[in-house]
BAMAR-423221 format. One record per residue (C-alpha): y, x, z; residue in three letters; residue number from 1. Coordinates in steps of 0.05 Angstrom, whole numbers. Each point is the difference from the previous one (the first is absolute). Example, Ala and Ser with C-alpha at 12.3 -4.5 7.8 and 13.67 -1.06 7.14 Angstrom:
2
        y        x        z    aa     i
      -90      246      156   ALA     1
       69       27      -13   SER     2
This chain:
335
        y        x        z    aa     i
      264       50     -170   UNK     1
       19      -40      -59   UNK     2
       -1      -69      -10   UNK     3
      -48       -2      -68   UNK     4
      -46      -52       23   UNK     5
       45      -55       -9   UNK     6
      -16        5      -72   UNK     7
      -71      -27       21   UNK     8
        3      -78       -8   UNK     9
      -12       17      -70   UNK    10
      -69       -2       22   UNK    11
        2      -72       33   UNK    12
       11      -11      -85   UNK    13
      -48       32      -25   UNK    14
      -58      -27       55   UNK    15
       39      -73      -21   UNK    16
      -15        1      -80   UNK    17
      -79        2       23   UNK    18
        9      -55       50   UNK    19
       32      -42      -50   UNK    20
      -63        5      -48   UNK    21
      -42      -14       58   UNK    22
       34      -62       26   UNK    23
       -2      -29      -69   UNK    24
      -70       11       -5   UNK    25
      -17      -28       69   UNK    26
       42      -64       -3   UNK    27
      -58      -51      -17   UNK    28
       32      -54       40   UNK    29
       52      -25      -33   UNK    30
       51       13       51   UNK    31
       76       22      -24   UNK    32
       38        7       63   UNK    33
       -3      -14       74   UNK    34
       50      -38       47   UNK    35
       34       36       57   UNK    36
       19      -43       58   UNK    37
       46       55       17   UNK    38
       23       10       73   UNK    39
       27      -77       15   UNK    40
      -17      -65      -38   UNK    41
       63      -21       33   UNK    42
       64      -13      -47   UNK    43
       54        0       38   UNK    44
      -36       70       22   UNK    45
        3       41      -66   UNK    46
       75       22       -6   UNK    47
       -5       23       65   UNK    48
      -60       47      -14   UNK    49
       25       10      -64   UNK    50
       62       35       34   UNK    51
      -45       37       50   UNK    52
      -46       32      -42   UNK    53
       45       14      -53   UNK    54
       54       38       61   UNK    55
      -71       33       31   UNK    56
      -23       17      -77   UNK    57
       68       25      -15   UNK    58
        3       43       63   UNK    59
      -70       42       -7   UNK    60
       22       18      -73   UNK    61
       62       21       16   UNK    62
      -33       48       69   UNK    63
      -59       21      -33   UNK    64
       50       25      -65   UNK    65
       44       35       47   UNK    66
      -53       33       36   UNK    67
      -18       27      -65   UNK    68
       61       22      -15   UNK    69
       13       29       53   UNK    70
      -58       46       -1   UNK    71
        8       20      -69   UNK    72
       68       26        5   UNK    73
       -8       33       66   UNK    74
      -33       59       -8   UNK    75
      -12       10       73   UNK    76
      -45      -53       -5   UNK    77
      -41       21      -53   UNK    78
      -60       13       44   UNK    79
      -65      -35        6   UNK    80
        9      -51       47   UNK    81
       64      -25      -39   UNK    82
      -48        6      -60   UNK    83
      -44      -52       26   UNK    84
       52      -41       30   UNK    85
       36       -3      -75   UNK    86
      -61      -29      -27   UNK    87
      -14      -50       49   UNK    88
       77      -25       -1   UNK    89
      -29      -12      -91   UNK    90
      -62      -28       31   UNK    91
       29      -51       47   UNK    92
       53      -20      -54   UNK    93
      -49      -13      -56   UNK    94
      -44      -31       58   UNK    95
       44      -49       16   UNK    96
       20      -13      -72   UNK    97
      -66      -24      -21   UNK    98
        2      -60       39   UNK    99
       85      -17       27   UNK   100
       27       -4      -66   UNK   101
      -50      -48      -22   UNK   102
       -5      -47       64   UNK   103
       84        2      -19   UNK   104
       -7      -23      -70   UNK   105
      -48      -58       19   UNK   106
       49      -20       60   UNK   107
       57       -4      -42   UNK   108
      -23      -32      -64   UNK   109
      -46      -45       50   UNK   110
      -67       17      -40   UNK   111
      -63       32       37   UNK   112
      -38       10      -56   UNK   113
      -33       70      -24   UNK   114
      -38       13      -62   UNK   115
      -71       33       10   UNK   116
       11       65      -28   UNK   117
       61       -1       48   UNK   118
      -28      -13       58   UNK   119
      -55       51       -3   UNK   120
       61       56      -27   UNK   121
       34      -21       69   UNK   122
      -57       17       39   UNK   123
      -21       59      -35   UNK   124
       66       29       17   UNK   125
        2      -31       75   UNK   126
      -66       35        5   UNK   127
       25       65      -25   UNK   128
       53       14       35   UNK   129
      -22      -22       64   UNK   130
      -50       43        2   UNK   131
       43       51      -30   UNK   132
       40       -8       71   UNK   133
      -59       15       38   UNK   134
      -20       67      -34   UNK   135
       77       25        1   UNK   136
       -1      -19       76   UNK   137
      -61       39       11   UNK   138
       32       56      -33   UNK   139
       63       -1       32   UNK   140
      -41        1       66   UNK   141
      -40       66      -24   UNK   142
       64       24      -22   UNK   143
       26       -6       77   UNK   144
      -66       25       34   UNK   145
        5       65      -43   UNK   146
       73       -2       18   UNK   147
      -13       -3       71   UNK   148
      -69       35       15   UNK   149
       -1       44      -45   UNK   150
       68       27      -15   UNK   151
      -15       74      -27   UNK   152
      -43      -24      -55   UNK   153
       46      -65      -21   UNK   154
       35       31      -49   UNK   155
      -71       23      -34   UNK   156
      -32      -58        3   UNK   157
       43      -56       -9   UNK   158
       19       49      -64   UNK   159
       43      -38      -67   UNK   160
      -59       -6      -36   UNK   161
      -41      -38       55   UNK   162
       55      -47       20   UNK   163
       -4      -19      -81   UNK   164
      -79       -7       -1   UNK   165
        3      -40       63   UNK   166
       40      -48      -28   UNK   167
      -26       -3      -65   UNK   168
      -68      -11       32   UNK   169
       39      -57       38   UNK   170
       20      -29      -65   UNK   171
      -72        3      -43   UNK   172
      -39      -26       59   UNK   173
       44      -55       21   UNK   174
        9      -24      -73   UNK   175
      -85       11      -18   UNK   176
      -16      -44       60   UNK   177
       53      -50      -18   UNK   178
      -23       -4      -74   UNK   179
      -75       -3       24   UNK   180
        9      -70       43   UNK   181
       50      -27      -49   UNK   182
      -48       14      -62   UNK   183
      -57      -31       48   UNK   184
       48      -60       14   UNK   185
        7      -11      -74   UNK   186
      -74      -11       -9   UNK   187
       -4      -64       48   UNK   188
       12      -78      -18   UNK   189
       49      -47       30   UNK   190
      -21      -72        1   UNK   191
       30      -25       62   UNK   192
       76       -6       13   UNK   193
       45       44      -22   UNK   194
       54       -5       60   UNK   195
        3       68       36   UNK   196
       35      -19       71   UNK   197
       37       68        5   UNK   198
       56       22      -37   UNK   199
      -30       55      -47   UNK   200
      -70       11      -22   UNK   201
      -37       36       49   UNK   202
      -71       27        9   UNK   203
      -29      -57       49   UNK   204
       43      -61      -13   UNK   205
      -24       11      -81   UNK   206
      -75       22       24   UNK   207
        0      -73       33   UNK   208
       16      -33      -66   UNK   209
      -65       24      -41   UNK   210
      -61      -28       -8   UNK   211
      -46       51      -26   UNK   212
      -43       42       51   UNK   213
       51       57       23   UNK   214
      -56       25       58   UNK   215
       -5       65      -50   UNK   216
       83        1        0   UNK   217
        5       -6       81   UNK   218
      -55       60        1   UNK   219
       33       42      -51   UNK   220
       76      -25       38   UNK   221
      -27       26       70   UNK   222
      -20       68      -27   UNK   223
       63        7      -33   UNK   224
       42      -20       65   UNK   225
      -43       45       39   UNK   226
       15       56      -48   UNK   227
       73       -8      -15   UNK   228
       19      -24       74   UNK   229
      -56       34       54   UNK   230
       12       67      -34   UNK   231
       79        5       -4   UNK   232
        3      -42       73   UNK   233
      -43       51       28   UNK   234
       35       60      -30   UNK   235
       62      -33       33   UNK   236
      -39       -5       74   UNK   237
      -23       64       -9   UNK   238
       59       32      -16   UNK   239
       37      -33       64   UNK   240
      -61        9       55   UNK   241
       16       74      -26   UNK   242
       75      -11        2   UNK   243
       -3      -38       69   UNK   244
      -50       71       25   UNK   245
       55       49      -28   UNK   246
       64      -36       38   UNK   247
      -39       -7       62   UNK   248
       -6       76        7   UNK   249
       79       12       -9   UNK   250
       18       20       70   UNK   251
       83      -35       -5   UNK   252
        9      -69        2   UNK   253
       56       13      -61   UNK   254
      -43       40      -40   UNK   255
      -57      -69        2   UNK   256
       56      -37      -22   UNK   257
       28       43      -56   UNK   258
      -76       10      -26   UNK   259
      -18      -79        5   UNK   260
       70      -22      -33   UNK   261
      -20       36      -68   UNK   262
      -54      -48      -11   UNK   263
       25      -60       39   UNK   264
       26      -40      -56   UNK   265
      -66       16      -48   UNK   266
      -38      -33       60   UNK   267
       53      -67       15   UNK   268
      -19       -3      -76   UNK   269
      -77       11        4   UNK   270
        8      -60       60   UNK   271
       39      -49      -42   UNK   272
      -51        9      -64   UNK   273
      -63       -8       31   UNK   274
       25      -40       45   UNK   275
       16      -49      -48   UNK   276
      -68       11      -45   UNK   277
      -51       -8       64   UNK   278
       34      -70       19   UNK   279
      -14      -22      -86   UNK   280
      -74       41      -13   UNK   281
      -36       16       58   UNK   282
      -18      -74       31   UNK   283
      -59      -41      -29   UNK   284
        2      -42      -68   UNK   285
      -13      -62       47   UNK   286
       60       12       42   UNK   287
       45       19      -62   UNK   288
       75      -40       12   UNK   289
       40      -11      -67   UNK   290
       55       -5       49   UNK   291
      -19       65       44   UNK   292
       -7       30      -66   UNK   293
       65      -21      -29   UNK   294
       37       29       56   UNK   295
      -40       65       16   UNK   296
        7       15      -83   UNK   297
       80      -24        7   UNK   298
       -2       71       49   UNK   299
      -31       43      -41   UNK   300
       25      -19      -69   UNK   301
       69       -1       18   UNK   302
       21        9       77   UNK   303
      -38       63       -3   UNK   304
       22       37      -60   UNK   305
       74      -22       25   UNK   306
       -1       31       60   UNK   307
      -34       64      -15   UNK   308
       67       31      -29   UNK   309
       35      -16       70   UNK   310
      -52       18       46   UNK   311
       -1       71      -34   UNK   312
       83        7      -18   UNK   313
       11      -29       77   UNK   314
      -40       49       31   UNK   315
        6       58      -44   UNK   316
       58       50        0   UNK   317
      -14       33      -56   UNK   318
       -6      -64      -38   UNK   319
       60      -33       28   UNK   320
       49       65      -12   UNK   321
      -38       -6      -80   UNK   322
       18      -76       -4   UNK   323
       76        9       28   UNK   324
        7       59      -49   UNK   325
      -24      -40      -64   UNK   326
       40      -56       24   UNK   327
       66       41        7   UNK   328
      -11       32      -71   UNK   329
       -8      -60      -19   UNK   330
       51      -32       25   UNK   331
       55       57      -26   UNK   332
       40       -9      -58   UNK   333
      -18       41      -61   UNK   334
       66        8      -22   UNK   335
């Protein structure tokens, strides 16, 4: 399958112009930036951070890129689930470049500030592609139920054409939901302080700051993380109850394990991200820690889309004999 839908963050620019025009419609307040505290208020803690996040940052380009180039020059890996995993190795590196690089900049020239129009860009994106992550792990988890329950019909229906819609799908709906809330965030007023205690502007900590009535925005928020989480989540749990059923019924202990290690890194993955999001969205408003919340979004942001490259290149074969072969060519003088 080819790689052609990494040509589709033209469309985070084209959804972008519109929320540009809205946000400078809907800032009445007067408000030109915001103030990150960032991870630590602590000096003598920055450099050290600084170096950390920078070494983690550094790291998840550098996997995700390799796991991308790996797939593309190895045609034995041009199948669907190598498909999806290409576009979640772009996901999680623009993912984590919407917030790192900027909690980096604001480290090392030792200013927290972000403009308005910035801050609501930031989340706009943050919003995008994480939920872009959840609908390419709920296809890679069809991908593996076809795979694995129905294997005379998975070359039918997980066909070129509907790997490509699936992720364009993926791509529309994750960016539509993301404008919608950031375009209904642009409407309200900020009269209150301006500090955000977290390190990038996120949905809740920014939610906090306004005061206009945002009961209509938690409504329209809920159906929107019912719809773009419940349904992908329970495509994932459907897809392993059947995946659990099918391995159950192989009569040789080796045969269980063979079956279950083709979609054992997809599900460390599935464990790590939600993981992660549960401890941040699902506990009440009241009980809402900025430190919980620091830490729980430090793991998704950036622990998470770091270790997705080794959990699958560790535990994959194919992927590891793909990665040693691009890094031998390489490696080898042209001359």
């Amino acid at each position: 399958v080819p790689i052609s839908s990494i040509g589709f963050p033209v469309l985070a620019r084209i959804f972008s112009i519109s929320l540009f025009q809205e946000m400078q419609k809907g800032n009445t307040t007067g408000i030109s930036e915001f103030l990150l505290l960032g991870l630590s208020e602590q000096p003598n803690h920055q450099l050290i951070l600084f170096g950390i996040f920078l070494t983690m940052y550094l790291v998840t380009i550098l996997g995700n890129l390799l796991i991308i180039l790996a797939i593309a020059s190895n045609s034995h890996l041009h199948s669907p689930m190598y498909f999806f995993l290409a576009n979640l190795s772009l996901v999680d590196t623009c993912f984590t470049s919407t917030t790192v690089p900027k909690m980096l900049l604001n480290i090392w020239t030792h200013r927290q500030n972000i403009s308005y129009a910035g801050c609501l860009t930031q989340m706009y994106f943050f919003m995008a592609f994480a939920l872009l992550d959840d609908f390419l792990l709920a296809a890679m988890a069809y991908d593996r139920y076809v795979a694995i329950c129905l294997p005379l019909h998975y070359t039918t229906v997980m066909s070129p054409t509907r790997c490509v819609l699936l992720v364009t799908i993926s791509w529309l709906c994750s960016h539509l939901i993301a404008l919608s809330l950031t375009l209904f965030m642009a409407q309200f007023s900020f009269c209150g302080s301006y500090v955000i205690p977290h390190f990038f502007c996120d949905l809740l900590p920014l939610l906090k700051l306004s005061c206009s009535d945002t009961s209509i925005f938690q409504v329209v928020m809920f159906i929107d993380a019912s719809l773009a989480g419940f349904i992908p989540f329970a495509c994932i749990l459907f897809s392993y109850v059947h995946i659990i059923l099918t391995i159950f019924r192989v009569p040789s202990d080796d045969g269980k394990h063979k079956v279950f290690s083709t979609c054992g890194s997809h599900l460390s993955m599935v464990i790590l991200f939600y993981g992660t999001l549960i401890l941040v969205y699902l506990q009440p408003s009241s009980s809402y820690s900025a430190e919980t919340g620091i830490i729980a979004s430090v793991m998704y942001t950036v622990v998470t889309p770091m270790m997705n490259p080794f959990i699958y290149s560790l535990r994959n074969k194919d992927m590891k004999r793909a990665l040693r072969k691009l890094l031998s060519k390489g490696m080898t003088p042209s001359w």
